[in-house]
C-alpha positions as MATLAB code, in Angstrom:
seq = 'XXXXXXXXXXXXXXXXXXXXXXXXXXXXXXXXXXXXXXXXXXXXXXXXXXXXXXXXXXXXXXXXXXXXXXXXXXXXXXXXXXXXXXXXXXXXXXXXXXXXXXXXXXXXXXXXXXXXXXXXXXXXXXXXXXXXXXXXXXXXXXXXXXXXXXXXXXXXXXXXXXXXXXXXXXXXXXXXXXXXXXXXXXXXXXXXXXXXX';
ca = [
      52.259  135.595  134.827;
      56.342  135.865  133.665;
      56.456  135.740  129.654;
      57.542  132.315  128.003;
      61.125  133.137  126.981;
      61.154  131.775  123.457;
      64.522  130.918  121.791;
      66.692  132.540  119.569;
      68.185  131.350  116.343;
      71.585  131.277  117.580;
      70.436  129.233  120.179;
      68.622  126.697  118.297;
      71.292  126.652  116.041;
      73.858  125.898  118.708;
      71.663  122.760  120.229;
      71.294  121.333  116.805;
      75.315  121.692  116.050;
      76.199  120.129  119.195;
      73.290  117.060  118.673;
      74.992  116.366  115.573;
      78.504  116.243  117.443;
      77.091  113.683  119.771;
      75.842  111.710  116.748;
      78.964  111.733  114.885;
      81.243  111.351  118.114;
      78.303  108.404  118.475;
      79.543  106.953  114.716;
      82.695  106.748  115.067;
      83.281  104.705  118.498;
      80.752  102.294  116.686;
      82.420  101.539  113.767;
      85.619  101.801  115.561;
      85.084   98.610  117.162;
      85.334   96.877  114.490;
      88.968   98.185  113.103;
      91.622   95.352  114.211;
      94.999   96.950  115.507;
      97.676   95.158  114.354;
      99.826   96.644  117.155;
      97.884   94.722  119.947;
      99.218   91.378  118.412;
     102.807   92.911  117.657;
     102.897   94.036  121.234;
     101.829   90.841  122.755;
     104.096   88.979  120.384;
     107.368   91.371  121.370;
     106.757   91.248  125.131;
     107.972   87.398  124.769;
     111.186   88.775  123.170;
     112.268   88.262  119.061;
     112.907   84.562  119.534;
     108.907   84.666  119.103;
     109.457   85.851  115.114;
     111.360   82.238  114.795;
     110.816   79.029  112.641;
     109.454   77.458  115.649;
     105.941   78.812  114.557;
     103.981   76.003  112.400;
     104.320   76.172  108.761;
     103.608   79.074  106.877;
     100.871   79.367  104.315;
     102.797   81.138  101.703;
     106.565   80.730   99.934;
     108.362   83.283  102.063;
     111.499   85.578  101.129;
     114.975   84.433  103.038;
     114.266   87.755  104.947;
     111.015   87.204  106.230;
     109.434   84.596  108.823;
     105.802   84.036  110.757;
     104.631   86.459  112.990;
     102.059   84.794  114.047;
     101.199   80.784  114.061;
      98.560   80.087  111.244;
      94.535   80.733  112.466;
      92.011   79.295  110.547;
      88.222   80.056  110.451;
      85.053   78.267  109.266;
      81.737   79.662  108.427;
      80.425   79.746  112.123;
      83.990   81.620  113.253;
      84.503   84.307  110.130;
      83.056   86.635  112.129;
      86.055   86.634  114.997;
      88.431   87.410  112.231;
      86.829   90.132  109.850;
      83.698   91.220  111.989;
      81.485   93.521  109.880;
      82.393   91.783  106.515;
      81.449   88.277  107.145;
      78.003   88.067  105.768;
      79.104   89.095  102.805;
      81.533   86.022  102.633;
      78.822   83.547  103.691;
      76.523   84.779  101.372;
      78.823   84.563   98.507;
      79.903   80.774   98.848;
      82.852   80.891  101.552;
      84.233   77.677  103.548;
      86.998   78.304  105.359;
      89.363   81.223  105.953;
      93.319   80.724  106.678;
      95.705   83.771  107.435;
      99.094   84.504  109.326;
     101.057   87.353  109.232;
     104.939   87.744  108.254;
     107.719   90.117  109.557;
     111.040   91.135  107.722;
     113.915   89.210  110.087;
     115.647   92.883  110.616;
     112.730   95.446  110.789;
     109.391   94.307  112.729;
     107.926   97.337  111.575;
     107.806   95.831  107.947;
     105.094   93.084  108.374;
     102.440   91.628  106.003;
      99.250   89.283  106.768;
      98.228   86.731  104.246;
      94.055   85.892  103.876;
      93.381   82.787  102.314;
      89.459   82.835  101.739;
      88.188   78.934  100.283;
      85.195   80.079   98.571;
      84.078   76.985   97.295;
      84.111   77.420   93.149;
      86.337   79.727   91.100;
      82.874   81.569   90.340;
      82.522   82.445   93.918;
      86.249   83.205   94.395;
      85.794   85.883   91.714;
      82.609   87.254   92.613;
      84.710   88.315   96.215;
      86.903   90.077   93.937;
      84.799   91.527   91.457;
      82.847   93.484   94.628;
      85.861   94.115   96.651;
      87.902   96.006   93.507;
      89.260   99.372   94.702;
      88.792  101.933   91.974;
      92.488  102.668   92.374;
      93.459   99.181   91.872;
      96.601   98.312   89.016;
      96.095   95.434   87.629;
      99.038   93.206   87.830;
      99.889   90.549   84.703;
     101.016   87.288   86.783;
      97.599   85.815   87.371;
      94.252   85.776   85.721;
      92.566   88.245   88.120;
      94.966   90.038   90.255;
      95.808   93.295   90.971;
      97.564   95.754   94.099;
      96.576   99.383   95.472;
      98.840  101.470   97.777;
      99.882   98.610  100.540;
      97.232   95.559   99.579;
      97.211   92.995   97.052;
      94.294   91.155   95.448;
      94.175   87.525   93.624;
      91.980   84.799   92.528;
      93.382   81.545   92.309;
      91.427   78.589   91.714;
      88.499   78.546   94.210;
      90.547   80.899   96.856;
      90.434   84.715   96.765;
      93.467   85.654   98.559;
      94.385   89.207  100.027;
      97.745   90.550  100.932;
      97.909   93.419  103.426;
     100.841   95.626  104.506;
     101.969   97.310  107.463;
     102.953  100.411  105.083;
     103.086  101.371  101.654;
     107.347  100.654  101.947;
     108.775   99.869   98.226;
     110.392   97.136   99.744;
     108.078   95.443  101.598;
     105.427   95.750   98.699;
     108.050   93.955   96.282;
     108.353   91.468   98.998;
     104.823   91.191   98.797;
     104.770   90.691   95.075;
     107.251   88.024   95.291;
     105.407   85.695   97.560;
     102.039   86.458   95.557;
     103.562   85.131   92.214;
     105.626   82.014   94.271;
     102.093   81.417   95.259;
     101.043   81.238   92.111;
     103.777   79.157   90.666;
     103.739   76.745   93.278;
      99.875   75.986   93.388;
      99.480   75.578   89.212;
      96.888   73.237   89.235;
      94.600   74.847   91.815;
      91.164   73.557   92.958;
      88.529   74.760   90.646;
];
């Protein structure tokens, strides 16, 4: 009767490293299907030609800069749709109060590569609005002086106003385009003063 070949370290070794490839290779296609890209919609909005980035989309849910117009027409989402919008995230909203989301996205009239998005989250009560916030703060957030609780990191800004927790995303981390940003945050602000509470 042949001797059972037993196996070495190396080998053993070796199966286990390449098990925990497949796990990890496993990981990241997961969560990967839950990152948006922004350049699907830019794509599909471009093959129709620039007369797409025009005033003929619907009104926009911000105070823009003379530079800027939508991007894309104004979406809304209720509790049963969150989920098509920010996949992953939206128990967290439910569970914390939310009604209704509203979002569009904005590009500069001369550069389409400088483009922000706008989330408007209704979460019922100002209580609610902050306790978004208070979970969502980024460690490397700077807090900014124009509204009670607001404050930006890299290419992202971060307010409560009223009953809404509102987040402002950027294509890049571009001076300009985050001063843009900053601009139509505090507009916002100063156009909504006496906000649901």
């Amino acid at each position: 009767m042949p001797k059972k070949r037993t196996r070495t370290k190396g080998e053993a070794l070796l199966g286990f490293l390449i098990l925990a490839i497949l796990v990890l290779i496993g990981v990241m296609v997961f969560l990967q299907q839950f990152q948006f890209n922004p350049a699907v919609t830019a794509h599909r909005i471009l093959e129709g030609g620039m007369e797409q980035f025009s005033s003929d989309l619907p009104s926009t849910l911000v105070p823009l800069p003379d530079n800027f117009t939508g991007m894309t027409p104004l979406e809304s989402f209720t509790p049963e749709t969150l989920y098509e919008k920010i996949n992953g995230q939206a128990d967290f909203y439910l569970a914390s109060g939310f009604l209704g989301l509203k979002s569009q996205r904005y590009v500069h009239t001369d550069n389409q590569d400088m483009w922000f998005e706008v989330f408007k989250y209704d979460m019922g009560t100002k209580e609610n609005a902050f306790a978004v916030y208070s979970q969502q703060y980024r460690e490397d957030g700077l807090p900014l002086q124009w509204a009670e609780f607001a404050y930006y990191a890299a290419n992202a800004l971060f307010f409560v106003h009223g009953q809404d927790y509102m987040e402002m995303r950027a294509s890049s981390t571009s001076d300009d385009l985050v001063a843009a940003m900053h601009e139509v945050a505090k507009k916002y602000v100063a156009s909504h003063q006496n906000p649901k509470l």
